[in-house]
N, C-alpha and C positions, 0 to 999 in steps of 0.2 A: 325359413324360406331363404332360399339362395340370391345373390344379389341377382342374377339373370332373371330369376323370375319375379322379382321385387320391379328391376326397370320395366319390365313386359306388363306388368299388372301397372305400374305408372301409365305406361305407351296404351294402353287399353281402357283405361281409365278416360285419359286426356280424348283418344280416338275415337272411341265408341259410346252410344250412349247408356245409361244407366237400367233405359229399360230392358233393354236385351238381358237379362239375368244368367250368371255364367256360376255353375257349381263350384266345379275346380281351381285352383290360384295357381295348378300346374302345368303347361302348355304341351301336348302330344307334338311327337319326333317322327314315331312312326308305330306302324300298329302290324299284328300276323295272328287271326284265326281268332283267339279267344285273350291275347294280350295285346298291352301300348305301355309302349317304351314313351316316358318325357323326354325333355332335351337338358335335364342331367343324369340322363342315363337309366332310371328308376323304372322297376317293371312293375303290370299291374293288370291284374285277371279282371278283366272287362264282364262283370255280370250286370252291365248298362246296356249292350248292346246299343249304341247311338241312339238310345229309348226305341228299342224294340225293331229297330233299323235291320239288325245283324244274323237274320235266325241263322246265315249262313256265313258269319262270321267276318272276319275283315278281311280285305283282300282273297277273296276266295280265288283258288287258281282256276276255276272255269267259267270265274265271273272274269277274272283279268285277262284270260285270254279271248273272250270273246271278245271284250271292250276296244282290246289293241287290236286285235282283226280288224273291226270294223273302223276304229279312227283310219286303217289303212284304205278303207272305203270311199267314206259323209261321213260327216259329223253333225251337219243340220241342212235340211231344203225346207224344211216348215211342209209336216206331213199333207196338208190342205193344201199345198202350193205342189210340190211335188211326192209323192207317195212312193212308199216302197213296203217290201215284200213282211218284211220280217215285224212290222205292226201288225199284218192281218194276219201275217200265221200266230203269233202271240194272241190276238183275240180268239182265234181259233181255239188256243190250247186251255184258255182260261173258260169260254165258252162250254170247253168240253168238260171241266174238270168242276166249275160252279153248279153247288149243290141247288139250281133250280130246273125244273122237269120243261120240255116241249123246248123249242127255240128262243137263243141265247143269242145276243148281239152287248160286246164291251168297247167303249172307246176310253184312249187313254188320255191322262192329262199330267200332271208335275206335283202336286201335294195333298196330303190329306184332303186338306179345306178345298183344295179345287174339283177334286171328286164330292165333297160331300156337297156341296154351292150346285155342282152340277147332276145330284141326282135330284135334288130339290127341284132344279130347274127342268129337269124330266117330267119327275111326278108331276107339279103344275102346267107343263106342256098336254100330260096325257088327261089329265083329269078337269083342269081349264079352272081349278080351285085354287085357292090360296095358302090355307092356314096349314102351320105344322104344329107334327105334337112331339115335343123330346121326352127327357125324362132329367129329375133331378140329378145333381152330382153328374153329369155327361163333359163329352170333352170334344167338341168336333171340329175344333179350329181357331185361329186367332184371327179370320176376316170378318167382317160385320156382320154378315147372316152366318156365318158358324160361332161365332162368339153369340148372338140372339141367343143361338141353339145349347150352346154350351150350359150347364146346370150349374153354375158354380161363377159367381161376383169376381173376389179373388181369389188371384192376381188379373185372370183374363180382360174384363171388362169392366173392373171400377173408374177406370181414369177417364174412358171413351162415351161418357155422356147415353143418351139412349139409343136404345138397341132396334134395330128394323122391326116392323110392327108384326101382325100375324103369324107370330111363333108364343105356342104354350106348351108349359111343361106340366109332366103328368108324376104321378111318384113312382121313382123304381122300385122293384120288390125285392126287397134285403130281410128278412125271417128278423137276422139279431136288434135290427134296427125299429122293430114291430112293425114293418110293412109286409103283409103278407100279400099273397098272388091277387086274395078277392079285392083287399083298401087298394092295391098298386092302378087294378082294373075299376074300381066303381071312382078312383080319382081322374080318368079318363071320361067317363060318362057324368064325372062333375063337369071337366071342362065343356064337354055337347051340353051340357043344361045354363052352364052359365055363363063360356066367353065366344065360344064358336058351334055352331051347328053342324052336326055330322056333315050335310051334306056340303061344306064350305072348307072341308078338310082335303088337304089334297094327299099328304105323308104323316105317317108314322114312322120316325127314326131311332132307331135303336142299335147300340153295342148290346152285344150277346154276353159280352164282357169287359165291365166299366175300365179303361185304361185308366186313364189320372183321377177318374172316381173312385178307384182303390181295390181293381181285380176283381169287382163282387160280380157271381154269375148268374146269369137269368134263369131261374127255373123255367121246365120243358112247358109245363103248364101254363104258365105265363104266356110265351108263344103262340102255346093254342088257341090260348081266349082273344090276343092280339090279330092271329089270322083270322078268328070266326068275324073280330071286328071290323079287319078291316074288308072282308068278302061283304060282309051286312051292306056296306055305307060306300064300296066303291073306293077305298081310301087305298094308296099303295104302300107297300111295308118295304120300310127301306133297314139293310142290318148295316152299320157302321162297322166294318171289319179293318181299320185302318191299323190297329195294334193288334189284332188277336189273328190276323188271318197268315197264311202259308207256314203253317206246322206248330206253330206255336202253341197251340191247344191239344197238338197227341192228333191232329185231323187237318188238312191241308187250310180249309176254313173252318171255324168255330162253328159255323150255321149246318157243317153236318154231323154235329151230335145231335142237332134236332128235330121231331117228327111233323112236322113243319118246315116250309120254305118261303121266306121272303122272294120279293119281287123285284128286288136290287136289291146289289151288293156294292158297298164302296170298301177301294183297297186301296193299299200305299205299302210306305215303312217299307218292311221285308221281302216288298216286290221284288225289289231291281239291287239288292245285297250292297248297300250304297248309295245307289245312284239316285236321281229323286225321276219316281215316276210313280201315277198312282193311276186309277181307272177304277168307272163303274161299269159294272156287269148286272144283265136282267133279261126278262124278257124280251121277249123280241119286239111285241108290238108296243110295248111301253117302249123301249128303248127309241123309238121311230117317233116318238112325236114331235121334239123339236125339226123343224124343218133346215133345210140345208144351209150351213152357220152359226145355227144356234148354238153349237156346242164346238170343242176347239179352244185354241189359243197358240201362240209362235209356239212355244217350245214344248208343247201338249204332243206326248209321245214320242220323244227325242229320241234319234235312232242308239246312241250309246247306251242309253238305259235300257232302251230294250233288248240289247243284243243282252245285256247282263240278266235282265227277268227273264229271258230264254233259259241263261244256265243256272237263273237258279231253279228255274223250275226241273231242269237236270240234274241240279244236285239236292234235292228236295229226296225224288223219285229215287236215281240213283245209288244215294247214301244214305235210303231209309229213316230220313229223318223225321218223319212224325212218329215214325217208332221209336226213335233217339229219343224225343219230347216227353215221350213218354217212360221211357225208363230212367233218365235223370232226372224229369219231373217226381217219380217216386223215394229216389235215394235223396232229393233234397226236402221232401214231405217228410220223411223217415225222421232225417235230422231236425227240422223244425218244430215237429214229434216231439222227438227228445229234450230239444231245448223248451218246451210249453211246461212239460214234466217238472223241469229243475228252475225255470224263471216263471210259474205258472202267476206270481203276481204281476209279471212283466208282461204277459203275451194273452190277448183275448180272443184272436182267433187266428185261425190259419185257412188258407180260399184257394185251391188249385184245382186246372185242369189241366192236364200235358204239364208244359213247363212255363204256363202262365201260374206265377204263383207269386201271393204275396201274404205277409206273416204283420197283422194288427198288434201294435202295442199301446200302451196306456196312455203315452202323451205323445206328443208333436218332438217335445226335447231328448223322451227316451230315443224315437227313432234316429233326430240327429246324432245325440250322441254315438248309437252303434255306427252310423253312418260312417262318420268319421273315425272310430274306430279302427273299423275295415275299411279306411284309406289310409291310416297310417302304416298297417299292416300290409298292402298290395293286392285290397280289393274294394273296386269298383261297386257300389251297388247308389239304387235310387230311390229313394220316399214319393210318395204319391197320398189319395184321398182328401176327401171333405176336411181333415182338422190336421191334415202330414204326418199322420202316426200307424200309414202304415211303410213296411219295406217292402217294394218290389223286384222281381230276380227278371230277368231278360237276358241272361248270356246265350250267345252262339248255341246253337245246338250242335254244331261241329266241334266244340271243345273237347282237348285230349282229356278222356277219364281222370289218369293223374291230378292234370291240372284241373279237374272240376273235384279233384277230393281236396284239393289244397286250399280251394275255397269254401269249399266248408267246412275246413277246419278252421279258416282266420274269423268264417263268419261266428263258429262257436265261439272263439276266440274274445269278438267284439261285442258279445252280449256280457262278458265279463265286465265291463265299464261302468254296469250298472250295480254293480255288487258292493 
């Protein structure tokens, strides 16, 4: 460690507090597409994506130019105070493109957790019920009721005492973990028997696929018996698409690989290629129930962000990128492949769709060690799940070929450490 970044990790140290948990000990300079440069110079293939921030990479040039357009505009009136154009065409285009049938109405807000707090705050507006149901190992935020929601103690929620009341968790169905579709679904109708009654349920929340629960994907099945559920009992099916949605799955949102449709959608992350905006999308007449105020915030749809989720939704379309997703997603399954072959004591499973992909190893210490490996080497990547043994991949989908084979060579590379 360089004395610069020895004083900076002091100044960080002394400055900031300890719970903010910070990966790297080396401080970004500047970043272009699928790399970040630190500030001694050192380059480094970003298959982090600002955790799943990036599908369109950094600095995208039709995110920056729109951004600078419009700084030459607003920059803030607080949408509810004064309105402009380029919110409602953006719901429009999200409206048009969200995999749910009949009339669509989105508002937007600033973070995950404040899309997912406010479709909660939908569902119990339309339904005039309470209770939510998640599921184990989930991740829907670090505020009081997405932390409830969240499936998982640590780190989220062990230090903050207890959790908002009328949130239960159901089990996700993971095959390897012996939860199948029927135990995932009859531990739902444990919870209707024995902490809340169907009819006191207002949401069922679910990612399509587990983000910091460890990329595991819901089978189509599962979905079904979730819809027939939640049509039975009046419940609304809410899909958490805050990691998995705009290309990342090989399909703009995850929820249209399946034959089934939720009734909200929460999004964020690789909305706005940077910027922080997030919004839920649904029905029309679910979406209408909070009355006028209910939903909002100052900086809930800030025009900068959205000039950005405009082009990335041009550069989505554009530069075919959920076809990109899915053919890098293939060549780095190929490789993972390979690597299962020759460290098959090391590697228990491997979970991908499009270029959501994350590869399970044995321990919590195997993954850090690769970890670290491939950052000494000049790549970026992240651990996630219930016990941090697995690795997950989230680079740009805009990365040059080259540069995405050079990352798979340091990643083979870094499984070396364990030999």
């Amino acid at each position: 460690m360089s004395t610069q970044q020895s004083e900076l990790n002091t100044r960080k140290q002394n400055a900031t507090p300890r719970g903010v948990g910070v990966m790297c000990q080396w401080y970004a300079e500047k970043a272009e597409n699928a790399t970040i440069w630190d500030k001694e110079g050192n380059k480094y293939i970003d298959f982090a994506g600002g955790i799943a921030v990036l599908n369109t990479g950094h600095r995208h040039p039709k995110v920056i130019a729109a951004v600078q357009a419009q700084l030459e505009q607003f920059t803030h009136t607080a949408y509810q105070v004064v309105p402009y154009e380029s919110y409602i065409s953006l719901a429009e285009r999200i409206n048009e493109r969200a995999p749910i049938s009949g009339a669509t109405k989105t508002a937007f807000f600033s973070t995950g957790a404040e899309a997912v707090e406010n479709a909660v705050k939908i569902a119990r507006a339309h339904t005039k019920r309470q209770g939510i149901i998640t599921f184990g190992n989930a991740f829907h935020g670090r505020s009081f009721m997405t932390m409830a929601m969240t499936g998982k103690t640590a780190p989220y929620k062990r230090d903050f005492g207890l959790m908002p009341g009328g949130v239960f968790h159901a089990r996700y169905p993971v095959e390897k973990q012996g939860i199948s579709v029927e135990a995932a679904i009859n531990s739902i109708h444990d919870i209707f028997n024995e902490d809340v009654a169907a009819h006191d349920v207002a949401a069922i929340v679910l990612e399509p696929v587990q983000g910091e629960g460890g990329f595991h994907i819901v089978p189509d099945a599962f979905f079904v018996e979730l819809r027939k559920i939640c049509d039975e009992h009046g419940i609304v099916l809410i899909a958490d698409e805050v990691q998995s949605g705009f290309a990342r799955t090989g399909k703009l949102f995850a929820m249209d690989h399946y034959s089934v449709e939720p009734d909200l959608i929460t999004m964020a992350k690789s909305l706005a290629g940077g910027f922080p905006l997030s919004g839920v999308v649904g029905r029309a007449d679910i979406m209408d129930a909070p009355n006028p105020g209910g939903l909002g915030g100052t900086y809930a749809g800030n025009p900068i962000s959205i000039a950005a989720a405009h082009a990335v939704l041009d550069a989505i379309e554009e530069e075919q990128l959920c076809e990109r997703a899915n053919t890098l997603g293939k060549e780095l399954l190929t490789t993972l492949t390979d690597l299962k072959s020759s460290h098959s004591d090391v590697i228990t499973d491997i979970r991908a769709i499009g270029s959501m992909i994350a590869v399970e190893v044995q321990h919590a210490d195997f993954a850090k060690a690769i970890q670290n490996e491939a950052m000494r080497h000049g790549l970026l990547i992240l651990t996630c799940g219930k016990h941090g043994n697995v690795i997950r991949f989230l680079y740009p989908l805009t990365i040059p070929a080259d540069q995405f084979k050079e990352g798979l060579h340091i990643l083979k590379q870094s499984f070396e450490v364990l030999n």
